[in-house]
C-alpha positions as CSV (number, residue, x, y, z in Angstrom):
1,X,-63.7,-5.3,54.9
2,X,-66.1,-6.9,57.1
3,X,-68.8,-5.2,58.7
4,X,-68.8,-3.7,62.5
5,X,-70.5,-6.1,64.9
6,X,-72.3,-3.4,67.3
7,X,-74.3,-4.4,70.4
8,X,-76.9,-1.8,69.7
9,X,-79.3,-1.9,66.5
10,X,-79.3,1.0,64.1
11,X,-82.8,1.2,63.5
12,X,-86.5,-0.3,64.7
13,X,-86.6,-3.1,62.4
14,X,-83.2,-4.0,63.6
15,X,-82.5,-5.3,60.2
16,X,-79.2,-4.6,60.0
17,X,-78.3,-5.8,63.7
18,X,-75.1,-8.3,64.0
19,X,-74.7,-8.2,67.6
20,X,-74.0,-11.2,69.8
21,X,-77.7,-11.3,71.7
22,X,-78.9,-15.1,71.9
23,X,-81.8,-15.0,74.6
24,X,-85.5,-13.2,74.5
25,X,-87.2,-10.7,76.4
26,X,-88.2,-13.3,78.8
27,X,-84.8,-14.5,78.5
28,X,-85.7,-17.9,76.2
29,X,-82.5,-19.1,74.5
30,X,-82.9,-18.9,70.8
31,X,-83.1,-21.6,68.3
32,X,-80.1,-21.5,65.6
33,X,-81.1,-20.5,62.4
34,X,-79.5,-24.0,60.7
35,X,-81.3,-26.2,62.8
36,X,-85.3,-27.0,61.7
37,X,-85.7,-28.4,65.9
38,X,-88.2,-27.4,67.9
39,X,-89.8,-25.1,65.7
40,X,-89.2,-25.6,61.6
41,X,-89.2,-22.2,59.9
42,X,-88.4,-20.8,56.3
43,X,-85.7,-18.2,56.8
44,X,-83.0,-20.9,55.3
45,X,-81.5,-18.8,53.0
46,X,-77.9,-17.2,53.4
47,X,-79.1,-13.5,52.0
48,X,-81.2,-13.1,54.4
49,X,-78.6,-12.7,57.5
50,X,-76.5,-9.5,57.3
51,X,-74.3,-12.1,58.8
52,X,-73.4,-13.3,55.9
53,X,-75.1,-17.3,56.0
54,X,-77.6,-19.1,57.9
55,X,-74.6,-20.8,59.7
56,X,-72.9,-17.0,60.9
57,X,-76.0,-16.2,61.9
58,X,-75.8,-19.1,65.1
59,X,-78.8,-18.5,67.2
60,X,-78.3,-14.8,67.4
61,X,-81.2,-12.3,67.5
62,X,-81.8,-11.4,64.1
63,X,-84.3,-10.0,61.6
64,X,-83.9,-12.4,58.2
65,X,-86.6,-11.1,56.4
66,X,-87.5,-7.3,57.9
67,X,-91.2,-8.1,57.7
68,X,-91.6,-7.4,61.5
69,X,-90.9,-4.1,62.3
70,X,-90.7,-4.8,66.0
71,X,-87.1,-5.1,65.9
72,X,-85.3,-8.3,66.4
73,X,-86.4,-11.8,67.2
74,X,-85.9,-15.6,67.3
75,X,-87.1,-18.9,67.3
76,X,-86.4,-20.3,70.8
77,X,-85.7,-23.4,72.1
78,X,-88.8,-23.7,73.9
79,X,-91.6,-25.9,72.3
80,X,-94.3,-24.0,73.8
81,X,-93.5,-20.8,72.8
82,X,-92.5,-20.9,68.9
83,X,-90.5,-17.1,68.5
84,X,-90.3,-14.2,70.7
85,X,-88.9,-10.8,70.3
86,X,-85.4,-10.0,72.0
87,X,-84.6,-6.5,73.2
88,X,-82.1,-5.2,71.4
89,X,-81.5,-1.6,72.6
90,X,-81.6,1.0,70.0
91,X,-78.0,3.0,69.4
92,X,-77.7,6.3,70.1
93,X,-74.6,8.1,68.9
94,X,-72.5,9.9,70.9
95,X,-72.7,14.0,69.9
96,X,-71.4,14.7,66.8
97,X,-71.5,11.0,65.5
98,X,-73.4,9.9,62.4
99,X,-74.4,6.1,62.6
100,X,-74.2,3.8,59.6
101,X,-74.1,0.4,58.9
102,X,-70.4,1.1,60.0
103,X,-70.7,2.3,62.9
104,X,-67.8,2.1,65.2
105,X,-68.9,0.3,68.5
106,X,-67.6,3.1,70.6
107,X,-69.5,5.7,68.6
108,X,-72.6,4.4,70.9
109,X,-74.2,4.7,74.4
110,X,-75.7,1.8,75.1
């Protein structure tokens, strides 16, 4: 069974976030993960995307490596400005709900 994709992250570091966000807080569109154009970056390998491979991952918001506790970010496609944070909104369950990496998306306010 494949994970829940849920439009909200679980936690600060949004480490486990699979949600379909592709632009930054200043609304840059982000660079996919695959491609090494504009900016070249390390995060190449397919365990680090909950997503499952560098490829699933597309040029979502993500967290590959959890070293920025900020939450999510991404490379974008500007050459000017090489990554950016994205603003993810933190879930919060609806009363009586428990969030997991499971989570249900309707379990959520967003």
């Amino acid at each position: 069974m494949s994970p829940v994709v849920v439009a909200c992250k679980l936690e600060g570091s949004a480490r486990t976030y699979r949600g379909p966000m592709r632009s930054t807080v200043s609304g840059k569109m982000c660079q996919h993960w695959s491609s090494q154009s504009p900016h070249e970056h390390s995060y190449t390998d397919d365990t680090m995307y909950t997503d499952g491979s560098v490829e699933l991952a597309d040029n979502f918001c993500r967290n590959p490596d959890s070293e920025y506790n900020e939450g999510a970010w991404c490379y974008t496609m500007d050459p000017e400005k090489r990554w950016e944070l994205c603003d993810v909104p933190l879930c919060r369950p609806r009363p009586g709900v428990e969030l997991d990496a499971g989570v249900e998306k309707t379990n959520c306010f967003f």
